[in-house]
N, C-alpha and C positions, 0 to 999 in steps of 0.2 A: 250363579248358575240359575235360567229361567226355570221355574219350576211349571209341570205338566197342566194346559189349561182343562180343569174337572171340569166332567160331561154337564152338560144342559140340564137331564134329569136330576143331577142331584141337586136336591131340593132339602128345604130342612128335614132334620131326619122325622117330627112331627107329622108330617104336613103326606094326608094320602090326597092326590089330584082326584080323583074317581070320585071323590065327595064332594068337592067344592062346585062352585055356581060361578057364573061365569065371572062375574068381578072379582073375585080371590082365586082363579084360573088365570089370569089375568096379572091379575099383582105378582101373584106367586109366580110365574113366568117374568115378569118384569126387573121382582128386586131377585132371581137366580142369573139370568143372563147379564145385566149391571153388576153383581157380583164376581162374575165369570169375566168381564170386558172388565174391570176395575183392576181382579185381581194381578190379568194377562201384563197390563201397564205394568205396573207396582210391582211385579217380579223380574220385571226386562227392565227398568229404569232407574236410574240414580235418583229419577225426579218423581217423589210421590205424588200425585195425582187424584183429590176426590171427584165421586160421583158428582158433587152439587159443583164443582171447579168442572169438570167438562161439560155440565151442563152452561154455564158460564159462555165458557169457551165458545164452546156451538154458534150459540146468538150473538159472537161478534167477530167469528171468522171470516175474513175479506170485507170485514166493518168496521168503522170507527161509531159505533154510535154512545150515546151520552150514557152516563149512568143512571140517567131517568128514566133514558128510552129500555135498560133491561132490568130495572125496578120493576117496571108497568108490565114485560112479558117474559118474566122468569118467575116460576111459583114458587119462590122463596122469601123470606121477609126481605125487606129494605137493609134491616141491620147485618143479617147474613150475608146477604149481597156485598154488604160492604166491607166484611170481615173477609171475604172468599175473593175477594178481588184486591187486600191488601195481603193476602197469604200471596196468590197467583205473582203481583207481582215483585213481591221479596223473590218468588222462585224465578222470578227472569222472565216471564211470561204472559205480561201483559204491562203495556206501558197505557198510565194515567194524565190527559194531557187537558191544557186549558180549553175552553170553545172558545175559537173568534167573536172578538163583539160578545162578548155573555160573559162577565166575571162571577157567576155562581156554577155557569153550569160546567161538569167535565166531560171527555170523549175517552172513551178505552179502546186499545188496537191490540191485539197480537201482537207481540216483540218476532224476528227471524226465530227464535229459539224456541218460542209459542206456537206458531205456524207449524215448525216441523214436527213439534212433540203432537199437536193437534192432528196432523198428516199422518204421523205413524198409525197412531193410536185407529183412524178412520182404517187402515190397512190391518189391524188386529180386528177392527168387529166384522171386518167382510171375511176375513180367516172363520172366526167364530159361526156367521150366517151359512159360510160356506158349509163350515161339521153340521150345524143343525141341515142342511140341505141335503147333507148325506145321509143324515139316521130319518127323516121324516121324505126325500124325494124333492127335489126341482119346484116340480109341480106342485105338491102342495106347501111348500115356503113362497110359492109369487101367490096361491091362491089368499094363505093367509094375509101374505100383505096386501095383497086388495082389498081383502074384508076389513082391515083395517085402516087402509086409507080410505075406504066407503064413506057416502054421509049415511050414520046412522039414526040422525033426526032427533038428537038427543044436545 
């Protein structure tokens, strides 16, 4: 039985926002909702699912790209990377394949079983975006998200 996705707000029980600046405003919003989308999987699934495996995932959804190419743009070490993509595909969910013409390099895909666990899972954070849209307003969840797909020049 899915167990209740806990609100936005809660945060560690530590942790007051009214004190923090805006980089630990930030974090602490980041790793509560990642916790909240993490948890919502992992109690609806057979299939456990980490934060750093969907981050994975993301960057080769309707991709085949090499293992070099999500070395170089996943902020993860190389060895993690490679530990997180031989968990993913013992779970059935991402197949590891030769590159034509290249006997070093390899390509990773999404397996069917990958794709749809990746599809749901995108169908739980717009559930989640949608509650935050209910306690903060429409308007200001697109304002936030512009502000942060802005360039901030940094």
């Amino acid at each position: 039985m899915a167990k209740k996705m806990i609100g936005v707000n809660r945060l560690a029980p530590d942790v007051e926002l009214q004190n923090l600046d805006l980089i630990d405003l930030l974090s602490e919003r980041h790793i509560a909702t990642r916790r909240i989308s993490e948890n919502a999987w992992n109690d609806a699934s057979e299939i456990h699912i980490s934060n750093s495996e969907w981050y994975i995932m993301a960057r080769i959804y309707k991709k085949q790209p090499t293992i070099a190419y999500v070395t170089k743009n996943v902020d993860i070490s190389r060895q993690a990377i490679h530990k997180f993509i031989k968990n993913l595909a013992a779970k059935g969910l991402v197949e590891v394949q030769n590159v034509e013409n290249n006997k070093k390099e390899k390509c990773i895909r999404l397996t069917a079983l990958g794709e749809e666990c990746f599809e749901k899972n995108e169908a739980l954070k717009v559930r989640l975006e949608n509650k935050i849209a209910e306690k903060i307003g429409g308007d200001q969840l697109n304002a936030l998200k512009d502000i942060l797909k802005a360039d901030w020049g940094i």
